[in-house]
C-alpha positions in Angstrom: -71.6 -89.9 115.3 -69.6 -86.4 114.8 -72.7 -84.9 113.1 -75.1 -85.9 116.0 -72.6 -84.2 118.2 -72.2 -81.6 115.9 -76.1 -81.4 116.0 -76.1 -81.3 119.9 -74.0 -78.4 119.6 -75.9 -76.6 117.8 -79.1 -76.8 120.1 -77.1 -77.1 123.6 -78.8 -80.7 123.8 -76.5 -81.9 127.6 -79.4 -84.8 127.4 -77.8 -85.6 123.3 -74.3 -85.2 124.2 -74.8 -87.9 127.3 -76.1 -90.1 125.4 -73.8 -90.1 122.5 -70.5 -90.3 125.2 -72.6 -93.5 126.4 -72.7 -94.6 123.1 -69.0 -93.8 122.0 -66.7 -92.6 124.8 -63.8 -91.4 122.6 -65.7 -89.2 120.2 -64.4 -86.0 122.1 -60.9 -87.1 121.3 -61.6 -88.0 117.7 -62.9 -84.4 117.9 -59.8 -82.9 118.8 -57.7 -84.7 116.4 -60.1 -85.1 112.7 -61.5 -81.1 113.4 -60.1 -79.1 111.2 -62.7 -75.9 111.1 -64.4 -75.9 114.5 -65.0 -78.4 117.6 -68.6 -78.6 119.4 -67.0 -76.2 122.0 -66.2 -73.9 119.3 -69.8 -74.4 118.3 -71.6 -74.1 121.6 -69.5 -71.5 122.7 -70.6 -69.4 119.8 -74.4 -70.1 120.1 -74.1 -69.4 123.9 -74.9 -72.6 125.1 -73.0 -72.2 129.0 -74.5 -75.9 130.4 -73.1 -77.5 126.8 -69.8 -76.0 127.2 -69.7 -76.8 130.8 -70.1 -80.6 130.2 -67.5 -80.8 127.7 -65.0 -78.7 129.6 -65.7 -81.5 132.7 -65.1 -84.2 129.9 -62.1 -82.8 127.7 -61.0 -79.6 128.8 -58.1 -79.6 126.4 -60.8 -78.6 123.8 -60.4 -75.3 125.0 -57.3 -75.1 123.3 -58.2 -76.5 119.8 -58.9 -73.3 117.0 -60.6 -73.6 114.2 -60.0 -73.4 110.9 -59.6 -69.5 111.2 -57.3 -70.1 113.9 -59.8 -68.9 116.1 -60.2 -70.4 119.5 -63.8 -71.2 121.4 -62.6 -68.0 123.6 -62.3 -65.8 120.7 -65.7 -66.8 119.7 -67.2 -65.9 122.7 -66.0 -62.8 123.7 -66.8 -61.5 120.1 -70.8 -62.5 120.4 -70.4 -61.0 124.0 -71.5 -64.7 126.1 -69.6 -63.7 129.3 -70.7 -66.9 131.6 -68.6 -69.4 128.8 -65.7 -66.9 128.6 -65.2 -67.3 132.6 -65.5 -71.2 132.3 -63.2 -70.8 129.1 -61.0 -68.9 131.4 -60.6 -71.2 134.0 -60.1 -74.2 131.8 -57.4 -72.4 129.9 -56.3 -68.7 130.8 -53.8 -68.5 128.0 -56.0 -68.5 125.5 -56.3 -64.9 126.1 -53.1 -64.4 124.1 -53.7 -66.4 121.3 -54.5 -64.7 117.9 -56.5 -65.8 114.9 -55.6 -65.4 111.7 -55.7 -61.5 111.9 -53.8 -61.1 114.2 -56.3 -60.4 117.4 -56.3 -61.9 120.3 -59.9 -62.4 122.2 -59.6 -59.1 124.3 -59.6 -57.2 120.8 -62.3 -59.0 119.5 -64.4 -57.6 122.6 -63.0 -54.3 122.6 -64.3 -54.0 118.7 -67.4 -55.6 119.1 -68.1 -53.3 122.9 -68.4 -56.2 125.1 -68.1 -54.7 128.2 -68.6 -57.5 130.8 -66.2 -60.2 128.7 -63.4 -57.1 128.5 -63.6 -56.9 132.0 -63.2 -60.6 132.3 -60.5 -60.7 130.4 -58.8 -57.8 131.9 -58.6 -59.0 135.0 -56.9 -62.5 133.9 -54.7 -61.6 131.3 -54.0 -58.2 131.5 -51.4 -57.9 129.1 -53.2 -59.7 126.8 -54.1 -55.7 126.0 -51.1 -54.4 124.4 -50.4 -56.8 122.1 -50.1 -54.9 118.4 -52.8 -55.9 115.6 -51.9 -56.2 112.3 -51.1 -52.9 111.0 -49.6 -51.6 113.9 -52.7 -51.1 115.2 -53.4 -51.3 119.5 -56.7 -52.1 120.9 -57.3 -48.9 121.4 -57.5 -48.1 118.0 -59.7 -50.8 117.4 -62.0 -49.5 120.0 -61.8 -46.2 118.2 -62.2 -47.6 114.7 -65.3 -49.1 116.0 -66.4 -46.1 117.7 -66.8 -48.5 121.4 -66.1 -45.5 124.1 -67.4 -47.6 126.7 -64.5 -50.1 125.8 -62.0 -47.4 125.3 -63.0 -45.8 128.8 -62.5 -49.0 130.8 -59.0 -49.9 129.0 -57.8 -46.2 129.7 -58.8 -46.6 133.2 -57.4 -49.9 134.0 -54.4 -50.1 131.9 -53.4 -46.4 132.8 -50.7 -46.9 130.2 -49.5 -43.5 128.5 -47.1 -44.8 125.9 -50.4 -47.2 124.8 -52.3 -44.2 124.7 -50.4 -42.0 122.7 -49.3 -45.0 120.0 -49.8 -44.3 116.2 -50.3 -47.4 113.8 -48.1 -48.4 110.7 -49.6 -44.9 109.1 -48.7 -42.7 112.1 -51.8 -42.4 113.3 -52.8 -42.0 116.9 -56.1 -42.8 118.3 -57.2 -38.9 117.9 -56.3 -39.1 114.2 -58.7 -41.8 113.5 -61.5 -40.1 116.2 -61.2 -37.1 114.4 -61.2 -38.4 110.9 -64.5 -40.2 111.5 -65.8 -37.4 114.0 -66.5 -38.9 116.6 -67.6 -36.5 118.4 -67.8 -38.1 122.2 -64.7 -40.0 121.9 -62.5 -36.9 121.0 -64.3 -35.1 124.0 -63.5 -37.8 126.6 -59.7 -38.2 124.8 -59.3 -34.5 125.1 -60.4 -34.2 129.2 -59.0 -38.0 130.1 -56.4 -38.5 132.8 -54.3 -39.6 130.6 -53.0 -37.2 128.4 -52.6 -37.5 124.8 -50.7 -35.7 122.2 -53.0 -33.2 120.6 -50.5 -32.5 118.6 -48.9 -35.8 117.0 -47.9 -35.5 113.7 -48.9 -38.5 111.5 -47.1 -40.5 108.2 -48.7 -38.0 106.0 -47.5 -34.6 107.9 -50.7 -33.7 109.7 -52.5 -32.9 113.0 -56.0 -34.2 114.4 -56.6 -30.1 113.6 -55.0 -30.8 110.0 -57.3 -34.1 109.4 -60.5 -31.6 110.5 -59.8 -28.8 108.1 -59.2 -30.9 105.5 -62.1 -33.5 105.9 -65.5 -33.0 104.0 -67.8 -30.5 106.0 -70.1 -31.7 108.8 -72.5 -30.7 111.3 -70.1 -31.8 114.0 -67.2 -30.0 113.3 -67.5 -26.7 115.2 -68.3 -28.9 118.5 -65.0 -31.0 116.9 -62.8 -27.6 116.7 -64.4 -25.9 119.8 -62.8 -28.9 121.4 -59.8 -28.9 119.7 -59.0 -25.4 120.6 -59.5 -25.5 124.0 -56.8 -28.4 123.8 -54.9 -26.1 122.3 -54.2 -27.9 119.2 -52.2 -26.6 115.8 -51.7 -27.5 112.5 -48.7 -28.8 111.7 -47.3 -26.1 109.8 -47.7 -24.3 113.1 -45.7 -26.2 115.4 -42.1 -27.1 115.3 -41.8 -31.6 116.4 -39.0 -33.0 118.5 -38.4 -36.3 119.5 -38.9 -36.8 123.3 -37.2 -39.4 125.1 -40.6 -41.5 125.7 -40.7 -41.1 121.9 -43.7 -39.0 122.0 -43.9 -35.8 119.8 -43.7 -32.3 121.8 -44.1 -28.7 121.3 -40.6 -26.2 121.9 -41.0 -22.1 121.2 -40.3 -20.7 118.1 -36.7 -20.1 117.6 -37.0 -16.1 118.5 -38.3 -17.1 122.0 -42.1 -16.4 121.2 -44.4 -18.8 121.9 -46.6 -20.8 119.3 -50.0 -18.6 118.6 -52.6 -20.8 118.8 -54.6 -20.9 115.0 -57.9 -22.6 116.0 -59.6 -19.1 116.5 -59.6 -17.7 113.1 -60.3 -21.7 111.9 -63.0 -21.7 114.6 -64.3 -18.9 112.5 -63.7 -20.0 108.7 -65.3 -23.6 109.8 -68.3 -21.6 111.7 -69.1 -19.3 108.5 -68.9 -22.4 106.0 -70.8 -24.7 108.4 -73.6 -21.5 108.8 -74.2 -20.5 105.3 -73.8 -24.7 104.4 -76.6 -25.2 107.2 -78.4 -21.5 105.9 -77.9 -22.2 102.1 -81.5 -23.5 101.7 -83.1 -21.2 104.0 -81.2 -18.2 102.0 -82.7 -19.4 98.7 -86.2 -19.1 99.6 -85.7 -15.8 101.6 -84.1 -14.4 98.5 -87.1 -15.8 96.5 -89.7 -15.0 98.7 -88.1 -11.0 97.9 -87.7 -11.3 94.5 -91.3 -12.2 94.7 -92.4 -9.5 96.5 -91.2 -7.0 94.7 -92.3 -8.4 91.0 -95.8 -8.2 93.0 -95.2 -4.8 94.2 -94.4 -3.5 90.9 -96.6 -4.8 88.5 -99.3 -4.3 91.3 -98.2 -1.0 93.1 -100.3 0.0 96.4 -103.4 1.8 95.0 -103.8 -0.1 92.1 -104.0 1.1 88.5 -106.5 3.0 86.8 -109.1 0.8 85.4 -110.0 3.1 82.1 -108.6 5.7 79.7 -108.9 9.5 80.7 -107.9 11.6 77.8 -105.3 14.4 79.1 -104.8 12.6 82.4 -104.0 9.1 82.3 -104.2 5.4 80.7 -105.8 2.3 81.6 -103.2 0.0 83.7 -101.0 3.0 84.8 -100.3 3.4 88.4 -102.6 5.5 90.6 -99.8 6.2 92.9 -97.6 7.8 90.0 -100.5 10.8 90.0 -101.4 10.5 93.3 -97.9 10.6 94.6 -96.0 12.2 91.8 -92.6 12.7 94.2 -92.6 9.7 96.3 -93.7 7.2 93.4 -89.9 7.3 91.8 -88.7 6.4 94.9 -90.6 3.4 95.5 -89.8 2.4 91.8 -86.1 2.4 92.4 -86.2 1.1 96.0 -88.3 -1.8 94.8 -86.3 -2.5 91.8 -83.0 -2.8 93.6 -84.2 -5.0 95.9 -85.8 -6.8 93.1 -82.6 -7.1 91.5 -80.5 -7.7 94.7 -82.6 -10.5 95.5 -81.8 -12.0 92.0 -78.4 -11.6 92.5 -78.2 -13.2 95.7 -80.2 -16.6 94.2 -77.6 -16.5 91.4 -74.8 -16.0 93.6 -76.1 -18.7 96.0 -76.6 -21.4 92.3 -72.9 -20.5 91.6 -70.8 -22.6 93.5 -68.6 -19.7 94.5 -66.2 -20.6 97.4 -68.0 -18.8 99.9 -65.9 -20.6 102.7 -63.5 -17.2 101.6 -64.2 -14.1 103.6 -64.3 -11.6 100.8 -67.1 -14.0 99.1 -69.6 -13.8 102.5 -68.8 -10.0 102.5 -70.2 -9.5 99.4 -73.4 -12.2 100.0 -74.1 -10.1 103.0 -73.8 -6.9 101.3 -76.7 -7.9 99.0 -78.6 -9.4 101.4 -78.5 -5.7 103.4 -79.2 -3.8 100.5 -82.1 -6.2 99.3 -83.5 -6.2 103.2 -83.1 -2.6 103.3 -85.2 -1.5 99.8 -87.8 -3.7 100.7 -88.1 -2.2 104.2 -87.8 1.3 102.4 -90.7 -0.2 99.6 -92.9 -1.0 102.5 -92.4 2.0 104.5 -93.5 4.3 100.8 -96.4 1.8 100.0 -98.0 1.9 103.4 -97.8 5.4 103.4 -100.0 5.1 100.2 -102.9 3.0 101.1 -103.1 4.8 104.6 -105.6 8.0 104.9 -105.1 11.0 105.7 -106.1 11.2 109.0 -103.7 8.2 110.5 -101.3 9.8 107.9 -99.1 12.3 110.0 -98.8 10.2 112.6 -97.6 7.0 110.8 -95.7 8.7 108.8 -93.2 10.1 112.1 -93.4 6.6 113.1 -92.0 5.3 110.0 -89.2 7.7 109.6 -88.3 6.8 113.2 -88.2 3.0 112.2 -86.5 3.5 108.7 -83.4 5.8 110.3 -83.2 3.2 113.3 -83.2 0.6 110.5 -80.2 1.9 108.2 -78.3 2.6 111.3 -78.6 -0.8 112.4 -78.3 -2.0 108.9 -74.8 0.5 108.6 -73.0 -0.8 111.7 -73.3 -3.9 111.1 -71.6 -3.2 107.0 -68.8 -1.0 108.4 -68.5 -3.4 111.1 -67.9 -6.4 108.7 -65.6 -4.6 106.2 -63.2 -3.4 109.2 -63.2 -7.2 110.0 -62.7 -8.0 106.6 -59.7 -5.7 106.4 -58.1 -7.0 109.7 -58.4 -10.4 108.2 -56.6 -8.8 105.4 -53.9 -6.9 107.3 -52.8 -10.1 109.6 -52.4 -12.1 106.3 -49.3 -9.8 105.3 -46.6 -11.8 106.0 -44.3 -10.5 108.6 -41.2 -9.1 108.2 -39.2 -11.2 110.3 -40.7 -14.4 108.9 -37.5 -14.8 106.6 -34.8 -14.6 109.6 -36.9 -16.5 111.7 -37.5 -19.2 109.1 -33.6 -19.7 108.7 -32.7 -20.1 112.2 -35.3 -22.4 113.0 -34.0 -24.7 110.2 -30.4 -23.9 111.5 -32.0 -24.7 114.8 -33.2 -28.1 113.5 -29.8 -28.5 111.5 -28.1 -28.7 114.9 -30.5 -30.9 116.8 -30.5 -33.8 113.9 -33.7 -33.8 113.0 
């Protein structure tokens, strides 16, 4: 008799389950006492079946407090697969359920939160609202579920109704607050919408392991998404941890003082705004690099084997060979030129595919000065090759003219080319200059630990 009702269950058969009450009246409570994984409410409530779990609530309502072998109740079931009609008759037939855990720990509101069921949260919310700051297993809230998860439509609605900063601002067993674990697995919209909520959170927590949300970043494996992670981040005004200086507030939250001297904390995201915008470029540009540097290379092995005006097809005794260049007789003063313009950039472009295949740490800024060096001086000679080749193959009579045109282009050219060199080594060197570590750094670094001597920490 329990597998037909076990059956009816399974297909929300009302029409089955009447006529096997008819047939044995007591097979409900026979149910509640010989079950030892799941009842048929557990069953229907997971499958959705609302008219099922209806009858049986109107028959035995105290089934809606059995759990299963899982210690999972038919509430904890429903929420998870999202079946918001059951969870309301669930609700009514037994409210406390809502604080009930299974066996890890979770109660059905986390269950929802994790699996973004909007409608049940809502539900659930507004019987058992504290049903939502019960701690998980690992000291985790269900917050940091909804985080985990990466539910921001679950993690919006629980900020806005439970309006609860202490919840907001909790770290797990590891230390780590909801931004940690948003940042760690960039999540890109739930750090934005963490950053600018209401409620506001610590951009600046320190975790178990002596780091930031900023820290985590820096330290994680390159992605597309963190310069929209660290533009964010900065405008929060966040710091490494090295940076800042933690004291214990009475609410228990970590806060930011002055530095011992009286100067405020500078703010570092700028210059790591910049080191994660040149690594994520050239990461992004690597590829792109590579066949422009190719494509060069190319070029100029073209251009010199084949210079502009061919070679002499035959032997002319006294005046040349077969497979010399025209242009070397033709041209006699401009020719070197175009030979050492086009090998450099030849050469340069070699350079820069070798230097791109080496697995230098181009993340440094003395390593993109020097990329970016070759690439202007292999840029440049090929612009100068061109400028001598299509002098060659022009004639006389759009000569003059083409030729003032061309010197116009070429000067405008290596003064473009020059500002933008002198402009990156005096950047270089800055970056250079505010490395030097300052004088006052000793002095300041013993009263700040005489500062932290006093305070206890």
């Amino acid at each position: 008799m329990e597998q037909k009702l076990y059956e009816a269950a399974v297909e929300g058969n009302v029409a089955s389950l009447h006529a096997i009450l008819e047939e044995d009246g007591l097979v409900l409570e026979r149910a509640m006492v010989t079950c030892f994984n799941e009842t048929p409410l557990h069953i229907a409530a997971m499958c959705g079946h609302i008219d099922f779990v209806n009858e049986i609530l109107r028959r035995k309502s105290g089934l809606a407090g059995e759990l299963g072998l899982q210690r999972s109740s038919p509430l904890h079931l429903a929420s998870a697969n999202g079946h918001v009609e059951i969870v309301k008759a669930l609700l009514l037939a037994n409210p406390d359920m809502c604080l009930v855990r299974d066996g890890e720990g979770r109660n059905p509101l986390h269950l929802a939160a994790m699996k973004g069921r909007v409608h049940v949260l809502r539900e659930l919310l507004r019987v058992r609202l504290e049903a939502a700051r019960d701690i998980v297993d690992r000291g985790e809230t269900i917050l940091h579920l909804c985080v985990k998860h990466n539910q921001l439509e679950a993690l919006q609605l629980l900020v806005e109704t439970l309006k609860d900063h202490q919840l907001f601002n909790s770290m797990d067993e590891y230390g780590n607050s909801i931004l940690h674990l948003a940042v760690s697995d960039k999540h890109i919209e739930t750090i934005r919408y963490l950053l600018t909520s209401a409620v506001r959170v610590n951009v600046n927590a320190i975790n178990a392991n002596g780091l930031t949300a900023l820290d985590i970043l820096i330290q994680s494996r390159r992605d597309m998404k963190d310069l929209d992670i660290a533009e964010s981040l900065g405008e929060a005004e966040a710091l490494r941890a090295r940076d800042i200086n933690p004291l214990l507030s009475s609410n228990g939250i970590n806060r930011l003082i002055v530095r011992p001297n009286g100067t405020p904390f500078v703010n570092q995201t700028t210059p790591i705004l910049a080191k994660l915008t040149q690594s994520q470029w050239l990461e992004k540009n690597r590829d792109k690099l590579m066949v422009v540097a190719s494509l060069i290379a190319t070029m100029s092995f073209q251009a010199g084997v084949s210079p502009p005006g061919g070679v002499w097809p035959d032997d002319s005794e006294g005046k040349h060979r077969a497979g010399e260049a025209v242009m070397a007789y033709n041209y006699p003063h401009s020719y070197p030129y175009f030979l050492r313009f086009n090998t450099i950039s030849f050469v340069a472009s070699l350079s820069t595919i070798l230097l791109l295949m080496s697995g230098l740490p181009f993340k440094r800024k003395i390593f993109m000065w020097i990329l970016m060096v070759i690439m202007w001086l292999t840029i440049t000679t090929i612009s100068l090759t061109y400028a001598f080749s299509i002098v060659v193959i022009t004639p006389k009579i759009d000569r003059e003219p083409l030729s003032h045109v061309i010197e116009i282009a070429v000067i405008v050219w290596c003064c473009v080319m020059t500002l933008l060199l002198v402009g990156h080594t005096i950047r270089l060197m800055q970056t250079g200059l505010m490395r030097r570590p300052c004088p006052t750094t000793s002095s300041n670094l013993k009263q700040a630990n005489a500062n932290q001597k006093a305070l206890h920490i």
